[in-house]
N, C-alpha and C positions, 0 to 999 in steps of 0.2 A: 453759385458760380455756374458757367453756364459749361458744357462741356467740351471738348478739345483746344481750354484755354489754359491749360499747364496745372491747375489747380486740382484741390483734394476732390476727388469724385471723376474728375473727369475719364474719358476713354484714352487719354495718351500714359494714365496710372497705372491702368489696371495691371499693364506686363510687371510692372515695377510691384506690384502689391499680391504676385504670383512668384514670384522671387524669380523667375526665369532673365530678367533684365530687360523685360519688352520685346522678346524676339516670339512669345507663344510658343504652342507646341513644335514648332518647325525648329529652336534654338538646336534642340539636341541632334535633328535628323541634319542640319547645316555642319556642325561641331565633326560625325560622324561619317558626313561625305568627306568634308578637307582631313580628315583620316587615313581615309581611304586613300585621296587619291595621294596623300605623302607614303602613304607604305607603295602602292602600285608604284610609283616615279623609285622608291628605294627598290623593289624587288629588278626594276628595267637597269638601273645602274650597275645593281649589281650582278646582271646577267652580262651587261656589255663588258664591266670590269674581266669578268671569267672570262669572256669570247678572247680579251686581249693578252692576258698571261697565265703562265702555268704556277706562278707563285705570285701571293699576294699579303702583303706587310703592312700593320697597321700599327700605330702607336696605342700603348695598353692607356687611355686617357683618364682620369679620375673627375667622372662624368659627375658625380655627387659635387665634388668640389667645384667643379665650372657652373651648377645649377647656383650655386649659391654666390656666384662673385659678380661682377660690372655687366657680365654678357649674359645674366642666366637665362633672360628672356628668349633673346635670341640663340643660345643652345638648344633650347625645350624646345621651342619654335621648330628648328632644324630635325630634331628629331634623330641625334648622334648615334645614340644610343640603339635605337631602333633597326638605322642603317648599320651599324656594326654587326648587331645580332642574325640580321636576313643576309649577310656579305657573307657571314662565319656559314649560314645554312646554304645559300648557295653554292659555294665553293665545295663544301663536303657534297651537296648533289651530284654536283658536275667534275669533280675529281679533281680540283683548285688547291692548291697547298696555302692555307690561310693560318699565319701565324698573329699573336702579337709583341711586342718589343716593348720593351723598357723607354718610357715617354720622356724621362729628363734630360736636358739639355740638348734635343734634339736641333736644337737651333743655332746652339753656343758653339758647336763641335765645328772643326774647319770637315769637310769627306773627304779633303782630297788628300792632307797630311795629319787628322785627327788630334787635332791638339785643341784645346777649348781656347776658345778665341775672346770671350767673354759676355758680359748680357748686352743684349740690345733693347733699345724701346722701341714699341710698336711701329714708330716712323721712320725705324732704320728699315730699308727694305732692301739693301743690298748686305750681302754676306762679302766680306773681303778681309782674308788672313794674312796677318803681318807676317808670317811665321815661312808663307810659302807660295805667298802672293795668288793663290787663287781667288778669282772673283762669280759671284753668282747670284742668282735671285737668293732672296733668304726661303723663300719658302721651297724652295729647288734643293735648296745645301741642306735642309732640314729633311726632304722626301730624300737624298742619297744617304744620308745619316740613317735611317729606319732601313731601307734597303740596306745597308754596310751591317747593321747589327741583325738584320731577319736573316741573312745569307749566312751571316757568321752561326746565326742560329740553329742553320741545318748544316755545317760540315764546311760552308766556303769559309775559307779567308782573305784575310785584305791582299795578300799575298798572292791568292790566284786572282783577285780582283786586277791586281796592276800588269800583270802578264797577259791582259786579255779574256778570260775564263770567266767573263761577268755573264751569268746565266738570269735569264727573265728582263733586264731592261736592256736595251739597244744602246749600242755604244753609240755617242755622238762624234761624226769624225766627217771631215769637210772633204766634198765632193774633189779628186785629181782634175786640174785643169788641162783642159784637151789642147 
């Protein structure tokens, strides 16, 4: 056979017969730069995250378990786990109050009147409670939910929550018309 026509022998095998998968020696030092530069883009996030709060809340996630289900690709890919670890080391740097929260139901829970609203499938992307008619992004109602249980975590309650005394995120409230 003659060589570079797909066949035993030829030069388009030999990566394949090196077990690297045909990339040569370069496979690992490629593998070891998109490393890099996913830790460098997590170390800048989570410098910017600290620049913008003094508290920071994370859902405790069962990263084991998501490796193994529909998405594990794209979790590993993502690098959660990684980015969790350097957010936890940043924040202790830079003097960040970096907790995590209890992950279930983060999505079910209504934040505004806390009553479990129930499960949704992936294509409901509106959060909206029958109980108290609040409406909101689901993935909104889920980040006030982790915020509701980290604050509870160091001393707030829902209580100074509703009187105004929401300390780390910015209350949403519409400009007085002039």
């Amino acid at each position: 056979m003659a060589r570079g026509d797909g066949g035993m022998g030829g030069w388009g095998d030999r990566g394949m017969a090196r077990g690297d998968g045909g990339m040569g020696r370069g496979g690992d030092e490629l593998y070891e730069r998109i490393g890099n530069i996913r830790k460098n883009y997590h170390w800048e996030l989570a410098h910017n995250l600290c620049d913008q709060a003094g508290m920071i809340f994370a859902e405790d996630l069962n990263l084991k378990g998501l490796a193994k289900g529909m998405l594990s690709k794209h979790c590993l890919d993502a690098g959660w786990g990684q980015f969790l670890q350097i957010l936890s080391q940043c924040c202790l740097k830079r003097g960040v109050f970096f907790h995590n929260v209890d992950a279930r139901k983060t999505s079910q829970i209504c934040p505004n009147c806390l009553v479990e609203t129930g499960k949704k499938t992936l294509a409901e992307r509106v959060h909206s409670c029958s109980n108290c008619g609040y409406t909101t992004d689901r993935d909104v109602a889920a980040a006030q939910v982790v915020a509701i249980r980290g604050l509870a975590a160091v001393g707030h309650t829902v209580k100074m929550l509703s009187e105004g005394k929401f300390i780390g995120i910015p209350e949403m409230k519409e400009s007085p018309l002039l």
